[in-house]
MIVEXVEX-448173 format. One record per residue (C-alpha): residue number from 1; residue in three letters; x, y, z. Coordinates in steps of 0.5 Angstrom, whole numbers, padded with zeros to 4 digits. Example, Ala and Ser with C-alpha at 12.3 -4.5 7.8 and 13.67 -1.06 7.14 Angstrom:
2
(1, 'ALA', (0025, -0009, 0016)),
(2, 'SER', (0027, -0002, 0014)),
This chain:
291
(1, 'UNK', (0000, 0000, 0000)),
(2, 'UNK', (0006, 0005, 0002)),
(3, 'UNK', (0010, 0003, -0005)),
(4, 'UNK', (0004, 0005, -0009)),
(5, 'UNK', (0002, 0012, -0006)),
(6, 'UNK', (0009, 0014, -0006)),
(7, 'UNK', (0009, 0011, -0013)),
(8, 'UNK', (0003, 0014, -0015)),
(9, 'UNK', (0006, 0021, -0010)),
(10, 'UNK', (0013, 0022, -0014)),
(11, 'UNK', (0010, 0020, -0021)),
(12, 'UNK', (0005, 0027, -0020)),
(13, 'UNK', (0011, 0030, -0017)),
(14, 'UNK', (0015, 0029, -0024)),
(15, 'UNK', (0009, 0030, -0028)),
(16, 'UNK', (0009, 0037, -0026)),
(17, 'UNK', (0016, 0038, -0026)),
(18, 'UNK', (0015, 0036, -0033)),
(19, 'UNK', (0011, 0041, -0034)),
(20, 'UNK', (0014, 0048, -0030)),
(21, 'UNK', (0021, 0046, -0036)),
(22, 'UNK', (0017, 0044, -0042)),
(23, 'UNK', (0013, 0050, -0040)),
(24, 'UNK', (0020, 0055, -0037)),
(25, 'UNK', (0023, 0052, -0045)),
(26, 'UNK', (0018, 0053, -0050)),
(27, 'UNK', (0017, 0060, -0047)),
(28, 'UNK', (0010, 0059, -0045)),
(29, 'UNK', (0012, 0061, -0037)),
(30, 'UNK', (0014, 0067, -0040)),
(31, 'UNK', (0008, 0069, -0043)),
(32, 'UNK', (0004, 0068, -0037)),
(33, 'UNK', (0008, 0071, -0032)),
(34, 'UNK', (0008, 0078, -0036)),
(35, 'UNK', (0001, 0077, -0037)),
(36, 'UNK', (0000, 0077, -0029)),
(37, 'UNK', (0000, 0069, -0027)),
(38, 'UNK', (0005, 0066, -0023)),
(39, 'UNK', (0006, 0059, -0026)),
(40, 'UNK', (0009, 0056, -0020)),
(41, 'UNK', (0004, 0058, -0015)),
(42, 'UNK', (-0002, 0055, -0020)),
(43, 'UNK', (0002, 0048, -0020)),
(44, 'UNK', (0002, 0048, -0012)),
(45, 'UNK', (-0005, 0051, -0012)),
(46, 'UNK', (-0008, 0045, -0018)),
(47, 'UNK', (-0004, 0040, -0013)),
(48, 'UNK', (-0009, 0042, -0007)),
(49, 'UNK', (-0015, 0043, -0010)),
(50, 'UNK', (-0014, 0037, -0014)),
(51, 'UNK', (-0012, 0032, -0008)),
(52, 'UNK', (-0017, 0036, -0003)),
(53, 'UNK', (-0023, 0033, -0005)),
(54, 'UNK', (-0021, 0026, -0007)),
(55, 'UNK', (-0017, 0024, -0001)),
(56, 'UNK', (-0024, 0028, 0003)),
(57, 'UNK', (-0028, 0022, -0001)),
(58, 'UNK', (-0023, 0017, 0001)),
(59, 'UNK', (-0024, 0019, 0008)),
(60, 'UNK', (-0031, 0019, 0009)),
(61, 'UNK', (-0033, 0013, 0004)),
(62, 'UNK', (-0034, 0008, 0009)),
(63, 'UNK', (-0040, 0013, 0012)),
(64, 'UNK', (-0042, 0015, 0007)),
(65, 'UNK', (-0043, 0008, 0003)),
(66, 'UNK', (-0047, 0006, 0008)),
(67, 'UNK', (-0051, 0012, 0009)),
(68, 'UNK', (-0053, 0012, 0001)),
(69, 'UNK', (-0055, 0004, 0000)),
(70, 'UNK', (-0058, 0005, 0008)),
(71, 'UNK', (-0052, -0001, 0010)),
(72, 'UNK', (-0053, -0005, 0016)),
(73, 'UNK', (-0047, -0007, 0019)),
(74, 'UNK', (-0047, -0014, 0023)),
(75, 'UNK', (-0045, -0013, 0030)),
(76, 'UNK', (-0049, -0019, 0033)),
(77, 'UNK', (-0051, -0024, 0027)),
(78, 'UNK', (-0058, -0025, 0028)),
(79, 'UNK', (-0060, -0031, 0023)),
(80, 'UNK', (-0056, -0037, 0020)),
(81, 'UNK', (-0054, -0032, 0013)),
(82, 'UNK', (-0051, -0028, 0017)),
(83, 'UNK', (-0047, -0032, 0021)),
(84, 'UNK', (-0045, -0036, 0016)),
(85, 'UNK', (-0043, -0028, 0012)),
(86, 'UNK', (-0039, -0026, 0017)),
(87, 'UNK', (-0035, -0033, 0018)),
(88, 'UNK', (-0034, -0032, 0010)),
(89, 'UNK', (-0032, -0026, 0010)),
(90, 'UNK', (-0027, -0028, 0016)),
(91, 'UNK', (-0024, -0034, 0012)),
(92, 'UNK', (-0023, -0030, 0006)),
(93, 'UNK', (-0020, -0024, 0009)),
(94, 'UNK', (-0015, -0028, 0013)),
(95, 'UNK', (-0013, -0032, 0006)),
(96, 'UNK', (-0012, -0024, 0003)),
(97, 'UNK', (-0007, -0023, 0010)),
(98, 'UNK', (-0012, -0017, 0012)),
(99, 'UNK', (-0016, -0016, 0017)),
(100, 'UNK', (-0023, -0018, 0018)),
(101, 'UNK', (-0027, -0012, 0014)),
(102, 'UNK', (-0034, -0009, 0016)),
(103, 'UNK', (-0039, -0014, 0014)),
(104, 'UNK', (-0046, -0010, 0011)),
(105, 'UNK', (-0052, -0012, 0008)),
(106, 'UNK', (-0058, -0007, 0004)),
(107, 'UNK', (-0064, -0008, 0002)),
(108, 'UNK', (-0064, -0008, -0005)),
(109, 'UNK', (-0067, -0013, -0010)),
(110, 'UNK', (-0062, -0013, -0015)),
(111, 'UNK', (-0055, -0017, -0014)),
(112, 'UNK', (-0049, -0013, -0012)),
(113, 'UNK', (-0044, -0012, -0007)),
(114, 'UNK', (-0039, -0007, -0006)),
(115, 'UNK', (-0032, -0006, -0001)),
(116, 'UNK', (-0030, 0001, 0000)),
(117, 'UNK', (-0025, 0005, 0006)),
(118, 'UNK', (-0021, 0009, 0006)),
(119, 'UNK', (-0016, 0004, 0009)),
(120, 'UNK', (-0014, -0004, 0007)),
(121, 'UNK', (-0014, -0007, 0014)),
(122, 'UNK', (-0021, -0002, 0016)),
(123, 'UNK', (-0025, -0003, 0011)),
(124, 'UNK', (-0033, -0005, 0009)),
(125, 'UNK', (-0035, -0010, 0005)),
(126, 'UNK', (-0044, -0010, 0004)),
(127, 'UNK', (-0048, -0014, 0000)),
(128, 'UNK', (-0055, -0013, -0003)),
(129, 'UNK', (-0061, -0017, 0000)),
(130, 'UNK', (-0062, -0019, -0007)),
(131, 'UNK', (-0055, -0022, -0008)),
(132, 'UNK', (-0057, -0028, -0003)),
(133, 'UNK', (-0063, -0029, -0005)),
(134, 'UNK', (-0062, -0031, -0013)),
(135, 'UNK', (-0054, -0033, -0012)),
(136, 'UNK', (-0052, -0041, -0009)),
(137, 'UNK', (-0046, -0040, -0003)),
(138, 'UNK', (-0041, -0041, -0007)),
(139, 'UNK', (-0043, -0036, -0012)),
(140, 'UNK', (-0044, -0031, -0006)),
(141, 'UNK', (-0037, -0033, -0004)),
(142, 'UNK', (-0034, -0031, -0010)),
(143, 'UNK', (-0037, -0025, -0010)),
(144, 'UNK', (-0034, -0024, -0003)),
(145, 'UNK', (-0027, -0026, -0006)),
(146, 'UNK', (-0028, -0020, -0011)),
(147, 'UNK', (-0029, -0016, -0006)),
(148, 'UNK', (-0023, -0018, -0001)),
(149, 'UNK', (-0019, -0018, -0008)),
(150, 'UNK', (-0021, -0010, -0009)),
(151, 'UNK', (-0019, -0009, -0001)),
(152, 'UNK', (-0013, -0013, -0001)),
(153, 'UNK', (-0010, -0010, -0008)),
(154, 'UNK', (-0011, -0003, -0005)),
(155, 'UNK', (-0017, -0001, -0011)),
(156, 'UNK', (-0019, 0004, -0007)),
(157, 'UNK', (-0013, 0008, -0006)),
(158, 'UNK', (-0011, 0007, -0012)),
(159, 'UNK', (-0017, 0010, -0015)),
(160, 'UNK', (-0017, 0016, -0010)),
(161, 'UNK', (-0010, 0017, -0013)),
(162, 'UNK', (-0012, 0018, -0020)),
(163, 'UNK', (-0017, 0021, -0019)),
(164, 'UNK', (-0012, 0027, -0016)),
(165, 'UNK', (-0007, 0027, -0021)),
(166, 'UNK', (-0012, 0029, -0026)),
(167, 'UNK', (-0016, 0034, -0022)),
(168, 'UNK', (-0009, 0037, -0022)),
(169, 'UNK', (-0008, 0037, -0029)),
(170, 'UNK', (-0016, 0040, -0031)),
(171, 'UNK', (-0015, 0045, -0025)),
(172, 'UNK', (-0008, 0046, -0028)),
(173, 'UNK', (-0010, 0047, -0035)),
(174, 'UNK', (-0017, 0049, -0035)),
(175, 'UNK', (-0013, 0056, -0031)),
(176, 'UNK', (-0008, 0057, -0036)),
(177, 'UNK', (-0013, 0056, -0041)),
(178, 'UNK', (-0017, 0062, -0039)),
(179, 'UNK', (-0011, 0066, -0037)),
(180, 'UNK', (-0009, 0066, -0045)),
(181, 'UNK', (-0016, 0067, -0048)),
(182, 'UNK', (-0017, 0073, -0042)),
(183, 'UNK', (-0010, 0076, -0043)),
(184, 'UNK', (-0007, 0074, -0050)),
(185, 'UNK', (-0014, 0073, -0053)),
(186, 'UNK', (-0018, 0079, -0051)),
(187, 'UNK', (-0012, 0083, -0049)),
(188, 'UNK', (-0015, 0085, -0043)),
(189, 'UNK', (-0009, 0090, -0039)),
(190, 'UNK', (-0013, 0090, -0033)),
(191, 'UNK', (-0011, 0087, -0026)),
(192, 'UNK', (-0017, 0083, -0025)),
(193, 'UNK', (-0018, 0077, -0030)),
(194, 'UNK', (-0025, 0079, -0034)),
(195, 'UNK', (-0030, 0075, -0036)),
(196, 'UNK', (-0026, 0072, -0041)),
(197, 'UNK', (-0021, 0069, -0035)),
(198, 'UNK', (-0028, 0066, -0033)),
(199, 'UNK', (-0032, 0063, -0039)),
(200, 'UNK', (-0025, 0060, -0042)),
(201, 'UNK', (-0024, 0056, -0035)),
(202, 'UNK', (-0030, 0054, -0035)),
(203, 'UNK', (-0031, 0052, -0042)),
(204, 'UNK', (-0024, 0048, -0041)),
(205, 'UNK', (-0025, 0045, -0034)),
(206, 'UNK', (-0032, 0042, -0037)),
(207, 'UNK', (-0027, 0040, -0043)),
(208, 'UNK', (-0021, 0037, -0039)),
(209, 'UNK', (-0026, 0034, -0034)),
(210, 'UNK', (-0028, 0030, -0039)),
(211, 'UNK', (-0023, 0028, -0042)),
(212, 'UNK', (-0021, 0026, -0035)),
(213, 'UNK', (-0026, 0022, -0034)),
(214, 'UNK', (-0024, 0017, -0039)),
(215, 'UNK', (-0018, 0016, -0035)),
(216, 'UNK', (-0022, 0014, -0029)),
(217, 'UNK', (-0026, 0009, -0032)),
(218, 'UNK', (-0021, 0005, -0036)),
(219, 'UNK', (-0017, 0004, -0030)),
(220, 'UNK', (-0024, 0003, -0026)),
(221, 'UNK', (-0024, -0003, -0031)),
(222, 'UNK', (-0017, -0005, -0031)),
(223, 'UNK', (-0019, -0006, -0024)),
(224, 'UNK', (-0024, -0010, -0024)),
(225, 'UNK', (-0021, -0015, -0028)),
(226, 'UNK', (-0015, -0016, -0022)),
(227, 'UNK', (-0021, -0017, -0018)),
(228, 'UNK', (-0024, -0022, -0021)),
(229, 'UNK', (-0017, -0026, -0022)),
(230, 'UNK', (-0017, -0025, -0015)),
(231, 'UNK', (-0024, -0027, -0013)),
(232, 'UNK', (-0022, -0034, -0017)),
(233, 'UNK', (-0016, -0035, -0013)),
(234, 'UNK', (-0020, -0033, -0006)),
(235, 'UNK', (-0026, -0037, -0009)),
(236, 'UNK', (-0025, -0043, -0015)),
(237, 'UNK', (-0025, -0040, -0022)),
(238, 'UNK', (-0031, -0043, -0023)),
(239, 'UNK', (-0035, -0041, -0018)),
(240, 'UNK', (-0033, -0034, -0020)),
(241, 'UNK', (-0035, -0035, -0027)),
(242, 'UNK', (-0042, -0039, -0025)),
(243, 'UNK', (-0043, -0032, -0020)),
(244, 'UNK', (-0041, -0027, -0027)),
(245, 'UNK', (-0046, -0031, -0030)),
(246, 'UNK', (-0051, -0031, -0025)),
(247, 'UNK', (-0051, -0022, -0025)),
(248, 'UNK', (-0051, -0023, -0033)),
(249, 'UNK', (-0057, -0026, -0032)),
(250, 'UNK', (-0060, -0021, -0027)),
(251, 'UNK', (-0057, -0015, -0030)),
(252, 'UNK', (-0061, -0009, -0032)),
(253, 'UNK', (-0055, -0004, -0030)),
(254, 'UNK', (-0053, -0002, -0023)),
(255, 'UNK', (-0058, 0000, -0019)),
(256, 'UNK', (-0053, 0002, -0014)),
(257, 'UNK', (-0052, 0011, -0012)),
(258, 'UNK', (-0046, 0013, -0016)),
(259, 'UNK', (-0042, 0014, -0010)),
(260, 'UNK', (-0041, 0007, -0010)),
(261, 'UNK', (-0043, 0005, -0017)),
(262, 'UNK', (-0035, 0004, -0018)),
(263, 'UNK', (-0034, -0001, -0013)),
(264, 'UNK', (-0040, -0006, -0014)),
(265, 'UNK', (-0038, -0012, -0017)),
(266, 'UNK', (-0045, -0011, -0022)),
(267, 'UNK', (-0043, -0005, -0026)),
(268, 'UNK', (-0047, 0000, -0031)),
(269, 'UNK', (-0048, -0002, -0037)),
(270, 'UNK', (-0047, 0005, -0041)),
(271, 'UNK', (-0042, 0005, -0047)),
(272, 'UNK', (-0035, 0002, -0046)),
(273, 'UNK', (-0031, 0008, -0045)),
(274, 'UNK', (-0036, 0011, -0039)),
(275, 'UNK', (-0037, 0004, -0036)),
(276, 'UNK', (-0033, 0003, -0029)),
(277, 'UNK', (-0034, -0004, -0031)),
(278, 'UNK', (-0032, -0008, -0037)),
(279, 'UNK', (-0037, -0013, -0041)),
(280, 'UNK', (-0039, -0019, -0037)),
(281, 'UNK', (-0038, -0023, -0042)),
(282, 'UNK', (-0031, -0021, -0043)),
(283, 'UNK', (-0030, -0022, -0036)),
(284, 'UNK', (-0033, -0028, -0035)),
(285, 'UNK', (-0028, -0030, -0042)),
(286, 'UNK', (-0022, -0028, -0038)),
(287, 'UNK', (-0023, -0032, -0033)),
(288, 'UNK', (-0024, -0038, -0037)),
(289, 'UNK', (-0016, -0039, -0038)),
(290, 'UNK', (-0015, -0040, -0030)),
(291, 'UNK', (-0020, -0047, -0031)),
């Protein structure tokens, strides 16, 4: 966990200092300190803003999943299902070597399941009502496998990570972006940036910040590959292939909020590129190797 953030720490730092002598060369600093910005200052300021909010999210994830799917978390299990539950989550987690995450059962009719926490061995694992009424037990145990699988390999810090580098990179670009329009463009000579600053930033933030979403998205499927490889070493292959295949037959897209889509085994169903899942089916092929 500690190599991947300082990893994923220093390739931000380097991107940015790629940036400060790309930009210092080509004479880009030049034009937009004469023309009042302060391109070092930006940098500092993109990395802040850019990590604030990610790493707030990260924090708060375990509460607010909860709270968006109206989790119960199993203190004292109260029926054999969920004695059975957490003595499965128990099993797998000392088989991934982290500690026995919180265990959390919704009310929802479709099968899902999610794991989210700011921390590998203080996390949550929640499954959906739906999930252990239409799935057999080794079914439901692969999916817990792949929720472990997600924890174990630091998906969640990971992905907070990414989001913050390019956070930094739309708040980065987006500002530059509307200093030019504002000052180079418009020629405005005054000390404070004038609508043009406002509009072009805005525009551009828009722009970058879809761009940036792409990248999100693909790494989102990445993972769930990786997940699912560890859920058929956790579990068997074949009993997360049978899982996949029972959420391709339920699936009608996720029903899970969007705080938390990204983290459900059973992903949206929109176009490849926005998807935070990939196919079932090519998930489901990939697994077909280990058998």
């Amino acid at each position: 966990m500690l190599k991947r953030v300082g990893l994923f720490v220093l390739t931000n730092i380097a991107v940015l200092l790629v940036i400060t002598v790309s930009a210092r060369l080509l004479g880009v600093d030049q034009v937009l300190s004469q023309n009042g910005l302060n391109l070092g200052s930006l940098l500092v300021f993109s990395l802040i803003a850019g990590f604030a909010g990610s790493i707030i999210s990260l924090l708060s994830s375990k509460q607010m999943a909860k709270i968006s799917v109206g989790a119960r978390v199993i203190t004292t299990p109260s029926s054999r299902e969920e004695h059975w539950l957490l003595d499965s989550v128990a099993k797998l987690s000392k088989k991934a070597g982290i500690a026995m995450p919180e265990v959390a059962i919704f009310e929802d009719a479709s099968p899902n399941a999610f794991a989210t926490g700011a921390f590998k061995n203080s996390a949550l694992v929640a499954v959906s009502r739906g999930l252990l009424r239409s799935m057999s037990s080794d079914e439901v145990e692969a999916v817990l496998a792949h929720e472990i699988g997600h924890i174990a390999n630091g998906d969640m810090v990971t992905l907070t990570l990414i989001q913050g580098v390019v956070n930094t990179f739309v708040i980065f670009f987006s500002r530059v972006v509307g200093y030019l329009v504002d000052r180079v463009v418009l020629k405005n000579r005054d000390d404070r940036s004038g609508a043009g600053y406002m509009i072009a930033s805005l525009v551009a933030q828009v722009v970058f910040g879809f761009l940036a979403s792409l990248v999100v998205m693909a790494f989102s499927r990445h993972r769930e590959y990786r997940a699912d490889e560890a859920g058929a070493a956790l579990s068997t292959p074949r009993a997360m292939i049978s899982a996949l295949q029972a959420l391709k037959r339920a699936s009608n897209g996720s029903s899970l909020p969007k705080e938390v889509q990204a983290f459900g085994i059973n992903g949206n169903s929109l176009r490849a590129l926005f998807s935070t899942h990939p196919p079932l089916d090519d998930r489901i092929e990939k697994l077909k190797a280990y058998l």
